[in-house]
N, C-alpha and C positions, 0 to 999 in steps of 0.2 A: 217805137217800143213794142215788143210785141205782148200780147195778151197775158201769157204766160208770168210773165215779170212779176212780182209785187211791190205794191205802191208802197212809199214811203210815208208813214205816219208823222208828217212836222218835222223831220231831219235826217242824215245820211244814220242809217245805224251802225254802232259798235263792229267795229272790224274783228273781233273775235269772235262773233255768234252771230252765224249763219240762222233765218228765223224760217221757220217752216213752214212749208207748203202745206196748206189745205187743200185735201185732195176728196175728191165726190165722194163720200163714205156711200156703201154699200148698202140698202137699205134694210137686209135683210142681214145686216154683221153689223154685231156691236160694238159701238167707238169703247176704244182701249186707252185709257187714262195715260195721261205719259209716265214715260218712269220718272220717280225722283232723283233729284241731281244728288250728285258728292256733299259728304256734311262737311264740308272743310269751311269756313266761312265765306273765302274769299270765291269760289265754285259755288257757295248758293247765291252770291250777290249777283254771279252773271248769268246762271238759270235765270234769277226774276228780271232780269233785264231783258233777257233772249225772250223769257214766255210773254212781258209784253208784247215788244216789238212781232215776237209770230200772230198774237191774238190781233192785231191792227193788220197782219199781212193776211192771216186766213179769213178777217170780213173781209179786204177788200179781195181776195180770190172769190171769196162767196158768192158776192156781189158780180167780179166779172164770168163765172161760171153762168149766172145766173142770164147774163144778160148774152153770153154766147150761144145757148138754149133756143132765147127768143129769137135771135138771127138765124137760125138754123132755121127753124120753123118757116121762116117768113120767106125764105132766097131757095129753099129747093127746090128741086124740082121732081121730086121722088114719088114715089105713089101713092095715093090718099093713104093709104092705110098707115105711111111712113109720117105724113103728114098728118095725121089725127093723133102719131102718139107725139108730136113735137111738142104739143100744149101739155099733153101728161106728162113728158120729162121733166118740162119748163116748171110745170107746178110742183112737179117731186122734188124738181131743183131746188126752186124756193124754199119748202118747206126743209130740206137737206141742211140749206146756207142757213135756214135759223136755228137749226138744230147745233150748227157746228159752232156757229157765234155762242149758243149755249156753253155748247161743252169747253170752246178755249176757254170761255171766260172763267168757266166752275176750275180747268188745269190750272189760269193764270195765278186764282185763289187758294187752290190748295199750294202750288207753288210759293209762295208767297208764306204761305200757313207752315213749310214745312222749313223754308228758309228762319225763318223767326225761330221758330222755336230752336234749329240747329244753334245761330247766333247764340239764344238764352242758354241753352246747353253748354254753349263754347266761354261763354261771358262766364257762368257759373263754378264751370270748371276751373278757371284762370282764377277765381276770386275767390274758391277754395283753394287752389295753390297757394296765392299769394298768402289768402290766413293762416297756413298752417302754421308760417313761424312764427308769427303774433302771436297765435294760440297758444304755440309751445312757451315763448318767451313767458305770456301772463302766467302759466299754467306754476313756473317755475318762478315765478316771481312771487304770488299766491302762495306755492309752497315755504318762499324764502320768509313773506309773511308771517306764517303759520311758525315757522321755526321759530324767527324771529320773537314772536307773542309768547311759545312757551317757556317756562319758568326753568332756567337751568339748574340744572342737577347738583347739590352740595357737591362738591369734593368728599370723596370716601378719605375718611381721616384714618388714619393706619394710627394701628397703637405705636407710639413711639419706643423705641426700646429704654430701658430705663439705663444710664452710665455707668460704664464699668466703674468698677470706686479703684482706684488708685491702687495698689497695694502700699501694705508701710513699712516704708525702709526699714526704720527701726524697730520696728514687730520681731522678736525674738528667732522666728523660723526666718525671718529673710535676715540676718545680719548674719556678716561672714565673721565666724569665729575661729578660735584656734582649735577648742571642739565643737563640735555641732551640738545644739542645747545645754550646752557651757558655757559660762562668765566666767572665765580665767582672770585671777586677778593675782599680782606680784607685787610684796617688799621684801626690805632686807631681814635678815637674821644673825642674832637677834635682834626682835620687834619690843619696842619700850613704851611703855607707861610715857603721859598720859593717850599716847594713841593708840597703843593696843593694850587691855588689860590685862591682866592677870590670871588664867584659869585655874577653880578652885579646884585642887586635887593634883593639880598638872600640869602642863602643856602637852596639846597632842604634839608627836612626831609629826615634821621636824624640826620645830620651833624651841627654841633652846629653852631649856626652863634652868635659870639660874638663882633662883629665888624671889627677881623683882623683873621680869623682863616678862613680858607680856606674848601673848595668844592669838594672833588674826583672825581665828575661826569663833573666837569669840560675840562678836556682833557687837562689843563691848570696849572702851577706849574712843577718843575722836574718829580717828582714819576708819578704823574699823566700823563704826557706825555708818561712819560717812560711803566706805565701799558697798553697804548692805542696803542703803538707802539710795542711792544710785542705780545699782543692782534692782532695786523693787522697780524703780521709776522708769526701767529698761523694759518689766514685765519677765522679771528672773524670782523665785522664790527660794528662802536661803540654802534650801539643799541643792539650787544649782547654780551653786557658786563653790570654786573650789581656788584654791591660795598654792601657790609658788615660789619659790627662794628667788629671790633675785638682787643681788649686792647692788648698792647706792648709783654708784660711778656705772654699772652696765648696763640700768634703766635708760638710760635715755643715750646711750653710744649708737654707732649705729650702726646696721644689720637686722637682722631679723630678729624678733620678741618671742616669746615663749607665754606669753598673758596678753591680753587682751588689753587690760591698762594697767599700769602700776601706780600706785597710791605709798608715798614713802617720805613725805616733807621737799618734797622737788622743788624748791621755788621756778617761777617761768624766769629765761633769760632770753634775749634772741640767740647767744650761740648755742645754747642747749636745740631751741627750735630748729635748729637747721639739720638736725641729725634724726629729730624725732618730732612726733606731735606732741604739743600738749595743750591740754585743754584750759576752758574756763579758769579762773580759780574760785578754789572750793573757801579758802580761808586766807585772808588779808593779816602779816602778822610786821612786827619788828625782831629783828635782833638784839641778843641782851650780850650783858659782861659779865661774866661769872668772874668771882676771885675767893683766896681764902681769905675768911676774916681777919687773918693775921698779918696780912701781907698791904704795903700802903697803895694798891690801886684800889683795893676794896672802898677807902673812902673818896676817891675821886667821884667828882659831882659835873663836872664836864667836859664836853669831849678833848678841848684841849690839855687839861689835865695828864689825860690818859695816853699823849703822843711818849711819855716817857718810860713809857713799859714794856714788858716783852709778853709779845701775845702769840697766841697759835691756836689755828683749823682743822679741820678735816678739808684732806683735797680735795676740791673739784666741787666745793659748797660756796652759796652765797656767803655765809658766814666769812670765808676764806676772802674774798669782794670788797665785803664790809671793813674791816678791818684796812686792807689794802687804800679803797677809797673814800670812808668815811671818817676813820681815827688819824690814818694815816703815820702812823707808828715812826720815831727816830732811828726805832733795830725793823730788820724784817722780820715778818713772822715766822713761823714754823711751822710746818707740815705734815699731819699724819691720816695713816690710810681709813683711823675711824676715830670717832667722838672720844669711845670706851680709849684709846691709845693717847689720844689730847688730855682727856681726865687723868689719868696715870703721871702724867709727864706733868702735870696741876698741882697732883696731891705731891709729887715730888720736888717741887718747887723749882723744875729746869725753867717755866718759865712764871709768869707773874698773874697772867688772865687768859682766859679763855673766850671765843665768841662760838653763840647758837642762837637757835631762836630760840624765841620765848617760851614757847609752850616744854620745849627739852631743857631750857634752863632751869623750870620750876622741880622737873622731874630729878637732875644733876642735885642739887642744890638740898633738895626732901630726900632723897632714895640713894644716889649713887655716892654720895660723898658723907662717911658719917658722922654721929656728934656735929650735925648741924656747924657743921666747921666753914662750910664756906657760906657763901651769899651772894645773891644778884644786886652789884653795882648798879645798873639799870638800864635800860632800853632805846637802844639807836634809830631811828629816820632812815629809812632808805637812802643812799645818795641821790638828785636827781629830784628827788620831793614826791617821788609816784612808789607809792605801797607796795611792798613786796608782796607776792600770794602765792597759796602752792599750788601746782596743778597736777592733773593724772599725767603719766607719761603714756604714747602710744606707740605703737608705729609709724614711720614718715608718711604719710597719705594714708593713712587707715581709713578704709572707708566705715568705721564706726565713731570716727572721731567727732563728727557734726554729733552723732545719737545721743553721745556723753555729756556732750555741752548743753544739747538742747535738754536732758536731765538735770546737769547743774543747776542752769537758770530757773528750770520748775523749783528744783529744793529752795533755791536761793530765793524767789518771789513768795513762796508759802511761808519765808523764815524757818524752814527746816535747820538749814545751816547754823542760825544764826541758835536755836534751841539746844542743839547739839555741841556748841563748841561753848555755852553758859553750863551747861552739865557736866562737861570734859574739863574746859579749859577757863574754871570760874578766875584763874588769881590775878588775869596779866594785867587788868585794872589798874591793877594798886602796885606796879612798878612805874618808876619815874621814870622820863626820856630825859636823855642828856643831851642837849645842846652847845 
């Protein structure tokens, strides 16, 4: 082995790092610290590894520097003077080798010192990395906290809008009329007591004044009450209401109306219904048997009685019905185009009795027939056992015909009806039914 070599400290070193020669420093130059290694961890772990294993190879260089000095000295053959400095190198030598043991030792410590703290630097760093997302997570978790803790906010309550209100059909401005803020209303002419009365002084044009025949503009009579009351309860006041001719049999035909309803003793039938509306009824009545007193149906007391007479109608009336299916007559009856043309044919004795209703029997019987010459025989049953009544007539789908009815039913639940037809039509009480 030669001199030069350095000894192995306790085992083969690391095959990666070559360890350094300690070489006779200079005595008059000053040792230069080593450089510092790479901060990478894994390069400061083999620096401290290297600066050992150099700091065990530079004592024993020390050492054999030291002891190559003394041989030198001892084996030359050189000339004193050569040989007097052989002791002074040998001494500078030693004192060199402890200086240099020195100084590894203080490089192997800062080595070591600089490695460490790289490590802690490098450890530090990784373990702020790593906390960053922890941090973030709590950061946001804390926040979620926070949210969480605070008190949420009422709902902002909006004023609710308040609901359109409905409009009403039968509100005056919205009902389809024949004029526009007009209740047209239609009967026949002439108009008779007790439904229409009498106006004093006259009849207006065109209502016939014939001395006992009555006024619709009057407000006065049943019907006539009955049309202005109706009328109110529509939300009409009496000036706008105006009256119409319209013959018996054309009320309720069908086609188009010229009134709005007509009010004219209609009784309800289903075949009437089917050409026209008609309403509620306003007044529940019977048919009567008018006769002259002088004539022997006048004393008949029941309806069989009366099969042996000859009777007659106005066409296209219940009366005409009655007669048909309730007397049920031996002769057929007879036919004419109005009440006033059956009275005639009465007073002239073509035939025996007459039927109407009650309420025009009383008026026949007082007013149109005179010297109290005839009389009401008395008062027939519906056939079937269900009340005859009279109703408005309207148009086929009128959409005012629900209005009318739902007016009826008010007059008729306040007893309007019932006030009005005691004032009008106090007598029929006190006629018998024949059975």
């Amino acid at each position: 082995m030669s001199e030069r070599d350095p000894v192995e400290p306790g085992g083969t070193p690391e095959p990666t790092a070559t360890p350094p020669q300690a070489a006779a420093p200079d005595a008059t130059t000053p040792e230069t610290a080593p450089t510092p290694p790479a901060t990478d961890a894994t390069t400061a772990d083999t620096a401290a590894t290297a600066g050992a294993a150099g700091a065990a190879g530079g004592a024993a260089a020390a050492g054999a520097g030291g002891g190559a000095g003394a041989g030198s000295a001892g084996s030359s053959g050189a000339p004193p003077t050569t040989i007097s400095a052989g002791p002074a190198v040998a001494g500078a030598g030693g004192g060199d080798n402890n200086r240099t043991l020195l100084l590894a030792g203080a490089a192997v410590i800062i080595v070591a010192i600089i490695a460490a703290l790289l490590l802690f630097n490098q450890g530090g760093g990784d373990t702020g990395a790593s906390a960053g997302p922890s941090a973030s997570a709590s950061a946001e978790a804390s926040a979620s906290e926070e949210a969480s803790e605070e008190p949420s906010e009422e709902p902002s309550e909006e004023p609710t809008e308040e609901p359109t209100a409905t409009p009403d059909a039968c509100a005056p401005e919205n009902l389809a009329l024949v004029t526009s803020g007009q209740l047209t209303v239609g009967t026949d002419n002439p108009a008779y007591p007790p439904y229409f009365a009498i106006r004093e002084g006259g009849n207006n044009p065109p209502w016939e004044d014939l001395g006992f025949t009555g006024d619709p503009t009057t407000g006065e009579g049943f019907e006539s009450a009955v049309a202005y009351a109706i009328a109110q309860e529509l939300g009409f006041s009496a000036d706008q209401v105006s009256w119409v001719v319209v013959p018996f049999a054309n009320s309720y035909a069908p086609g188009p109306k010229s009134f709005d309803f007509d009010i004219n003793q209609v009784s309800y039938t289903p075949e009437r219904a089917q050409a026209a509306d008609l309403s509620e009824g306003y007044y529940e009545l019977n048919q009567a048997v008018v006769a002259l007193k002088d004539n022997p149906a006048a004393s008949a007391t029941s309806i069989a009685e009366l099969k042996a007479y000859r009777f007659g109608a106005q066409v296209g009336t219940t009366s005409y019905n009655t007669i048909v299916n309730v007397i049920a007559p031996s002769t057929d009856p007879s036919v004419y185009d109005t009440n006033d043309a059956a009275i005639e044919a009465l007073k002239a004795k073509q035939i025996d009795a007459i039927v109407v209703d009650l309420p025009t029997s009383d008026f026949i019987v007082n007013v149109q027939i005179e010297d109290e010459a005839a009389t009401i025989v008395g008062q027939l049953e519906s056939a079937g056992g269900e009340p005859e009544y009279f109703s408005l007539v309207l148009a086929k789908d009128s959409p005012l015909t629900s209005c009318v009815n739902e007016a009826i039913v008010a007059l008729r639940d306040a007893g309007t009806l019932d006030e009005l037809a005691s004032t009008w039509l106090p007598f029929q009480d006190g006629v018998p039914v024949l059975k």
